[in-house]
C-alpha positions as CSV (number, residue, x, y, z in Angstrom):
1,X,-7.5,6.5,-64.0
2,X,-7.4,8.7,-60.8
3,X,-7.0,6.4,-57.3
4,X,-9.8,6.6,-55.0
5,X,-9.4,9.2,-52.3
6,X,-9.4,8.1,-48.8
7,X,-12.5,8.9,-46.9
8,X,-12.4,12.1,-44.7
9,X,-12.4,12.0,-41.7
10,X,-15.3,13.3,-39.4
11,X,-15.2,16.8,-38.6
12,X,-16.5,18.8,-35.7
13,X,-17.6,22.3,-35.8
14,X,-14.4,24.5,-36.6
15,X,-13.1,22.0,-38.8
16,X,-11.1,19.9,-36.7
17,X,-11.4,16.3,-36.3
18,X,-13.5,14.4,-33.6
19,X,-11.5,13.4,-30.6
20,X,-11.9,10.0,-29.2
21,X,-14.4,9.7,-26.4
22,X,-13.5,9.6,-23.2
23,X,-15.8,6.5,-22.9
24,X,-13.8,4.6,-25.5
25,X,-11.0,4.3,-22.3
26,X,-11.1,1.0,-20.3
27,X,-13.3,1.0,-17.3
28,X,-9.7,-0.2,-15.4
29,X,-8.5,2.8,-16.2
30,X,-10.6,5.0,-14.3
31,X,-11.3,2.7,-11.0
32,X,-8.9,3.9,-8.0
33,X,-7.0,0.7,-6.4
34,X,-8.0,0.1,-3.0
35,X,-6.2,-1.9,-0.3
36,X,-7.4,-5.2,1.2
37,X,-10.5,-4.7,2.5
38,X,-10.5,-4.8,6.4
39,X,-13.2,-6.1,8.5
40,X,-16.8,-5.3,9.6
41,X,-17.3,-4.7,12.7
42,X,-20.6,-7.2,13.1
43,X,-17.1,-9.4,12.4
44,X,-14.7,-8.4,15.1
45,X,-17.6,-8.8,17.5
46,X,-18.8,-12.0,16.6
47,X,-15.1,-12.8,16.9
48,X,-14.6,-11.2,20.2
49,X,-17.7,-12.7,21.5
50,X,-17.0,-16.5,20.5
51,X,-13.5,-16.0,22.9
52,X,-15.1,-13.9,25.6
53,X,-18.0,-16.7,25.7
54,X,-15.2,-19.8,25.5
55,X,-12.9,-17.7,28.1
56,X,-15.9,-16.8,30.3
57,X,-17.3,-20.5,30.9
58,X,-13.2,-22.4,31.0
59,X,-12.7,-20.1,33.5
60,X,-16.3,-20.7,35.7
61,X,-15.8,-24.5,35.2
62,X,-12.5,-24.6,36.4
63,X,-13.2,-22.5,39.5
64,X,-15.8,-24.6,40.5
65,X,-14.1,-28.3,39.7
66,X,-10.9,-27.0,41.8
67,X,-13.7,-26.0,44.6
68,X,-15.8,-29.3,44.7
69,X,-13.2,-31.6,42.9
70,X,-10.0,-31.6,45.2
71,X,-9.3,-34.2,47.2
72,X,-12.4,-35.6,45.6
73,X,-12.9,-39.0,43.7
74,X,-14.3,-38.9,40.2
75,X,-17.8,-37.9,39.6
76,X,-18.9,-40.9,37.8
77,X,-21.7,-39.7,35.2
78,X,-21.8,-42.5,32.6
79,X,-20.2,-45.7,34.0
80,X,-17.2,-46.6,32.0
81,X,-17.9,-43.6,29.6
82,X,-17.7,-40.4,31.4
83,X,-16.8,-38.9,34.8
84,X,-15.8,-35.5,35.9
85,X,-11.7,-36.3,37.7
86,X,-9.8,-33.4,38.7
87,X,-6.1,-33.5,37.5
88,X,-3.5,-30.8,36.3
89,X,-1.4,-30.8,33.5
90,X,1.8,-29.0,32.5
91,X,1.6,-29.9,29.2
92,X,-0.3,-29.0,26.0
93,X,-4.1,-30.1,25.6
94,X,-5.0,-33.5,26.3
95,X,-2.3,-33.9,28.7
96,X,0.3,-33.7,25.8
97,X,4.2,-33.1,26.3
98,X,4.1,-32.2,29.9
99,X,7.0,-30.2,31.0
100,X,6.8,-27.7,28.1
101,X,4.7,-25.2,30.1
102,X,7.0,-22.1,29.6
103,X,7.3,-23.1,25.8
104,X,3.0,-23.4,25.1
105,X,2.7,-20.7,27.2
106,X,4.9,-18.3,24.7
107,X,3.2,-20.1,21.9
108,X,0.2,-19.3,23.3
109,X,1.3,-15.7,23.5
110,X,1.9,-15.9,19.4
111,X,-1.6,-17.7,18.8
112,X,-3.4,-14.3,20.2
113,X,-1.6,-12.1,18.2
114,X,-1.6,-13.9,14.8
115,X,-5.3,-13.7,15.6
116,X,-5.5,-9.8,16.6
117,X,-3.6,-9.6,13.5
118,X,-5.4,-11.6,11.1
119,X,-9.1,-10.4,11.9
120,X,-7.9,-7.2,10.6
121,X,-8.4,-8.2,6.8
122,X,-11.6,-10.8,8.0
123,X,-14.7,-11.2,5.9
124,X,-16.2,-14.7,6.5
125,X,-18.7,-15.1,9.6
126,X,-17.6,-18.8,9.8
127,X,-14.2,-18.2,10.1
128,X,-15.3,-15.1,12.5
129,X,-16.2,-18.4,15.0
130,X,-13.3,-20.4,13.9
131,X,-10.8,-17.5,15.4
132,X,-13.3,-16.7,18.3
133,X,-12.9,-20.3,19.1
134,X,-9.5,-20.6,19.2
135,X,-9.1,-17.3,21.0
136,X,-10.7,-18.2,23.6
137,X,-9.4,-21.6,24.1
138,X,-6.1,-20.2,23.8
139,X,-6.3,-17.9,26.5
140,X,-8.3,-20.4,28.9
141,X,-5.4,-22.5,29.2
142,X,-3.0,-19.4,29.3
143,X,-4.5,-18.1,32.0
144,X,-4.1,-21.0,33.7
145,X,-0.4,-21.1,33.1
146,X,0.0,-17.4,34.3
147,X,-2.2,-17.5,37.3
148,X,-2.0,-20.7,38.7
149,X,0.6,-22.7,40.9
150,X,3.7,-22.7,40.9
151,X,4.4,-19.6,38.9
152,X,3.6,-17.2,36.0
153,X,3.8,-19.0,32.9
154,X,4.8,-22.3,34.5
155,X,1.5,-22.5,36.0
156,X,-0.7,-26.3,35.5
157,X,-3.8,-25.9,33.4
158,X,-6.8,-27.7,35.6
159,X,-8.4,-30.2,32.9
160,X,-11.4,-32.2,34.3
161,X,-13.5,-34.2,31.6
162,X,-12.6,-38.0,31.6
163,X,-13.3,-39.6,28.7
164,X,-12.3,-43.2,29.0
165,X,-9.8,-44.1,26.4
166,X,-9.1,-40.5,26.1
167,X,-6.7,-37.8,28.3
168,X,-8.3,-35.5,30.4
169,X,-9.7,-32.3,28.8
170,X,-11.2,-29.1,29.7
171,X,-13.9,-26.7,27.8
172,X,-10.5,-24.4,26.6
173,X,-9.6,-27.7,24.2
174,X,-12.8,-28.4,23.4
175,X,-13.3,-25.4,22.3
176,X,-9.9,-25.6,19.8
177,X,-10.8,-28.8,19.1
178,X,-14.5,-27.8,17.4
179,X,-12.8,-25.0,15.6
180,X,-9.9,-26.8,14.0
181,X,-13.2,-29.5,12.7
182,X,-15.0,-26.1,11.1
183,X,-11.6,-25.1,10.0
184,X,-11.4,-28.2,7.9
185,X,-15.0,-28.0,6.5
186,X,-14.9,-24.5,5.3
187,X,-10.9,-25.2,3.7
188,X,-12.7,-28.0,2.1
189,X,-15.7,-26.2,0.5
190,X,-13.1,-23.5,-0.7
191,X,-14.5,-21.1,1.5
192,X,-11.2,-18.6,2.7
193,X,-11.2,-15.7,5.5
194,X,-12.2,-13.6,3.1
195,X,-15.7,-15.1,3.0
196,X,-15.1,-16.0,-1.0
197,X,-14.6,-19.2,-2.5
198,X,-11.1,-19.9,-3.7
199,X,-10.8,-18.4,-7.8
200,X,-8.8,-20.6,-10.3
201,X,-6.3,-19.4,-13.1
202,X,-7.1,-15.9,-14.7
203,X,-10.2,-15.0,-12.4
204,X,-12.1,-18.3,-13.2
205,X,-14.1,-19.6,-10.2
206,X,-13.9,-22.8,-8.8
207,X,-16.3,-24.5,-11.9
208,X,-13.5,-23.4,-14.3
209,X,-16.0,-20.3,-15.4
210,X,-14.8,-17.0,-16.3
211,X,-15.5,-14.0,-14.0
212,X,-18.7,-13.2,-16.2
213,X,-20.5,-16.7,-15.9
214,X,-20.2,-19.8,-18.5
215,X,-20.3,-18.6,-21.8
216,X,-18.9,-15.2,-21.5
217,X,-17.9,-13.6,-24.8
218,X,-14.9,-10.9,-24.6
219,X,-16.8,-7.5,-23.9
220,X,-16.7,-5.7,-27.4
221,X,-16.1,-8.5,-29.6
222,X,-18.0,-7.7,-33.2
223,X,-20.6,-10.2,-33.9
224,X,-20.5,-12.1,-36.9
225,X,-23.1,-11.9,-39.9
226,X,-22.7,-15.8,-41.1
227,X,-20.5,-15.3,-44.0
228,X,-17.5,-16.0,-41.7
229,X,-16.9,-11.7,-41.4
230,X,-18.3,-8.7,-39.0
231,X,-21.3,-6.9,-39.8
């Protein structure tokens, strides 16, 4: 008995066989690789305005508490709750480690360009007033500690809230102190500075699904025909 001959292979016009289509290649293949992506601009200007706006009013407050405040007692606004007391520190917010002036001032320094550096690659609106936030505390109490008595970088920061039971703050710590809160509520929801929330092993989000949705089948996989085999 003669073997059966293989089948032949599909021919083109001409006689030679057909070449794979181009369409058979993996969609990978033919995507360019981009960098990270960098940030809107809507983004770095909600940014720069949350600082500008946090700057702007530290800096109006504390010229008017040093003009009506000094040699002034407290501004008593709810009795045993709240008054408005001028004092200065030389430390960190809330009266913290005084003495270390020169050293929060350079950390200061650091804080703004992490910042600069970090909006860059920004994509999350939230996180847009989370930076604006801190910006603009940060340099509220530096400019205090460049411009103010007794010398550049040594200067006291002029804090005037009095909350009893609590040190004497200013709008600039506020400020850090309402942006470290959001901080924590967007890390906590998964929600990163690139406006995504945070993926799990191999692409799967944070519900354990694959990149496609639940129930995602491997693109191409031959269906079967009941029998246990492909169609």
């Amino acid at each position: 008995m003669r073997e059966p001959s293989a089948a032949p292979e599909p021919e083109r016009a001409g006689g030679r066989a057909a070449a794979p289509s181009a369409s058979a290649a993996p969609p990978s293949a033919a995507l360019p690789r981009s960098g990270p992506a960098r940030a809107s601009r809507g983004l770095i200007a909600l940014l720069v305005a949350c600082g500008a706006g946090v700057l702007l009013l530290d800096v109006i407050t504390k010229i008017v508490v040093v003009a009506t405040l000094t040699d002034h007692p407290p501004v008593v606004l709810v009795p045993s709750v709240l008054d408005l007391e001028l004092t200065r520190n030389s430390g960190a917010a809330f009266s913290v480690a005084t003495g270390g002036t020169v050293v929060f001032s350079l950390i200061a320094i650091v804080i703004v360009g992490v910042i600069a550096r970090v909006a860059r690659t920004l994509r999350s609106p939230a996180w847009a007033v989370v930076l604006g936030l801190v910006l603009g505390g940060a340099l509220g109490n530096l400019s205090d500690r460049i411009f103010r008595a007794p010398s550049p970088l040594r200067g006291h920061v002029v804090d005037w809230i009095h909350l009893h039971h609590w040190p004497i703050f200013n709008l600039a710590d506020s400020a850090i102190v309402v942006a470290g809160v959001i901080a924590v509520i967007l890390s906590a929801r998964g929600i990163g500075l690139a406006g995504s929330h945070a993926a799990g092993p191999d692409g799967a989000g944070p519900d354990g699904a694959g990149p496609d949705g639940p129930g995602s089948c491997e693109a191409g996989a031959p269906e079967g025909d009941g029998l246990g085999g492909p169609r």
